[in-house]
Each structure stands twice: as structure tokens, then as C-alpha cells.
N, C-alpha and C positions, 0 to 999 in steps of 0.2 A: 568451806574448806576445812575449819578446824573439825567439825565434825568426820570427817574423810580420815583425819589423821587419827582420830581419838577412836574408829571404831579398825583401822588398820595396828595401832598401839595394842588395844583388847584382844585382835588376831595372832600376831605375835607371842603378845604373853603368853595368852593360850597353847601356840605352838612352841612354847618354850619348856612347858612348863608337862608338855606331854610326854617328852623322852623320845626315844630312836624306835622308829617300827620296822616292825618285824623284817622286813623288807633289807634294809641298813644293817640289821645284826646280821643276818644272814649273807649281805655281800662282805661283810667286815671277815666273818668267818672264813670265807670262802678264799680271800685274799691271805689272811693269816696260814692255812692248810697247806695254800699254794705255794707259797715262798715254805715253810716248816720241810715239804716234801721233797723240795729242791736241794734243800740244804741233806736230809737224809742221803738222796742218793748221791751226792756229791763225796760224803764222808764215808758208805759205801765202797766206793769208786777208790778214793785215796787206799782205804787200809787191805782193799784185795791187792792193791800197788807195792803197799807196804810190805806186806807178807813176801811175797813175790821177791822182791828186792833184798830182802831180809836171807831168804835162803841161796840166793843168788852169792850172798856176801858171806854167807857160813862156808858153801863150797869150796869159794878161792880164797879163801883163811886159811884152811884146811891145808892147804897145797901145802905148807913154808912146814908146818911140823910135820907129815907126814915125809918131806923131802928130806928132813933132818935126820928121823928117826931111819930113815931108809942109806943114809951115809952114815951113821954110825953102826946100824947094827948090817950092812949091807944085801937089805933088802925091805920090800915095806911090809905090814903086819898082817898076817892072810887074812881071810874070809873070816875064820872061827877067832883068831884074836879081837879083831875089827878097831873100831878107835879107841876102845879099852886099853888097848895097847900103849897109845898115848902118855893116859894118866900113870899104868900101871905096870910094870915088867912082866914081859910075859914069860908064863913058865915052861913054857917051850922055846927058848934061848937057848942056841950050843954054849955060845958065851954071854952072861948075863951083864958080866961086866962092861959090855961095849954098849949097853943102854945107856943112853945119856940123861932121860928125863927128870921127871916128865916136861913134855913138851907142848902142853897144856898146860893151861890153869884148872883149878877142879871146880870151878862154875863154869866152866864151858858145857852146855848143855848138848846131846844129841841129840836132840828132839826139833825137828823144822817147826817151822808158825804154825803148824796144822796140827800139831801135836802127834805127829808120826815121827821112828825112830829116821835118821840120816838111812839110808842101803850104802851101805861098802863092800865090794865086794873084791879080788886082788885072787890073782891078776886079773883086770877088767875084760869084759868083751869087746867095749867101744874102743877101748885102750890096753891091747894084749900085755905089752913089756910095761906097763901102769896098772893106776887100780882105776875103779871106778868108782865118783861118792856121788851120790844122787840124793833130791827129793822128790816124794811121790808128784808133791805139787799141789794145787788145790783142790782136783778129782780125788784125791787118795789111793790113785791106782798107778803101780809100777808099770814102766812100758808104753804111757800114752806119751800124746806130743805135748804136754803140759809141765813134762817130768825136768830137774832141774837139776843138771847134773857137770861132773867134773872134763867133759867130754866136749860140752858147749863151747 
């Protein structure tokens, strides 16, 4: 019996002392990739959300100073002024004096998460007696169903 033991002891050390075969590293690998890649597409998945969400909330920001600027100067800022209008008096005012701004802050950026300018355009098509403020969206193409706009 002690013999059994002392040459199962020698077994052991042996395989102690041999380290993880290839076999082992490989399923270690395989399990680490797999969970790494999940987590990718997961963070993915969030900041397309993000994005999204993001211009969604620039739009209807948009609403409160562009409705201000449209009662004091009684009407909202066309096409060619656009949301410059906002920060800046525009010099096409009969009366300049009835600008109240600005009605932004001047970090307010016009640029969506995609790095495309906001489209404003006044008076809207979706919204004739309004304007329309839109983002391309994630395609970057004006006019598809992805587009995110004041009309939604």
C-alpha cells in the first residue's frame, strides 16, 4: 500500500510541476474572447442608443428658443439665417431692436453625434406654418426613415 501511495505522490508532483497544456490555454482563451466580445457588442449597442437619444434631445431643446425668438421678433429665423440666428442678430431684421437674445448659450453646438450640421429649414415642409429641425441621423442621408427630426 505505501508503495501505491509514494508512486501516485511522484505522479502528481510530476503533473504539478508540468504546467497547463496547450489544450487548457486554449479553452482559457477561448472563454476570455467570448465573454471580451459580448461585452463589445453590448457597448456598441448602448452608444448607437446613445447617439440617437442625444439628437432626439437637441431637437426638442431647440423648440423653447426658437419659439422665443419667433415672439419677440414675430416670426422664426429663415432658411439662410438658420440657428445662427439664435446666438447672433440677424442683419436682416426690420427691427433689430425686438431681438431679445441670445437665446442660446454659445456652447451649444450645431453639430448631431454624427458630426453633421442640425437641417433647419423655415418654413418647414413637414411643418408648413413652422420650421423644420432635423438630424441626418446615423446613415447620414437627409430624407431616409432614420432622419430625426422636429416633426416627430
Amino acid at each position: 500500500m505505501k508503495r501505491y501511495t509514494t508512486k501516485s505522490r511522484k505522479f502528481n508532483r510530476r503533473r504539478s510541476l508540468q504546467g497547463f497544456t496547450l489544450v487548457e490555454v486554449m479553452v482559457v482563451l477561448f472563454i476570455i474572447l467570448t465573454i471580451a466580445s459580448v461585452g463589445v457588442v453590448a457597448v456598441q449597442n448602448y452608444s448607437a442608443r446613445a447617439r440617437v437619444r442625444a439628437a432626439e434631445i437637441f431637437v426638442k431643446a431647440m423648440k423653447t428658443p426658437l419659439d422665443t425668438f419667433q415672439l419677440d421678433v414675430g416670426r422664426y429665423p429663415t432658411t439662410d439665417e438658420g440657428l445662427g440666428a439664435l446666438q447672433n442678430p440677424p442683419t436682416t431684421l426690420a427691427d433689430p431692436s425686438k431681438w431679445g437674445g441670445p437665446y442660446v448659450e454659445d456652447n451649444v453646438s450645431g453639430v448631431d453625434p454624427w458630426g453633421n450640421p442640425y437641417q433647419y429649414v423655415y418654413p418647414g415642409t413637414h411643418s408648413p406654418s413652422r420650421y423644420d429641425l432635423w438630424s441626418m441621423g446615423p446613415d447620414q442621408i437627409s430624407g431616409t426613415d432614420d432622419d430625426i427630426g422636429s416633426w416627430q
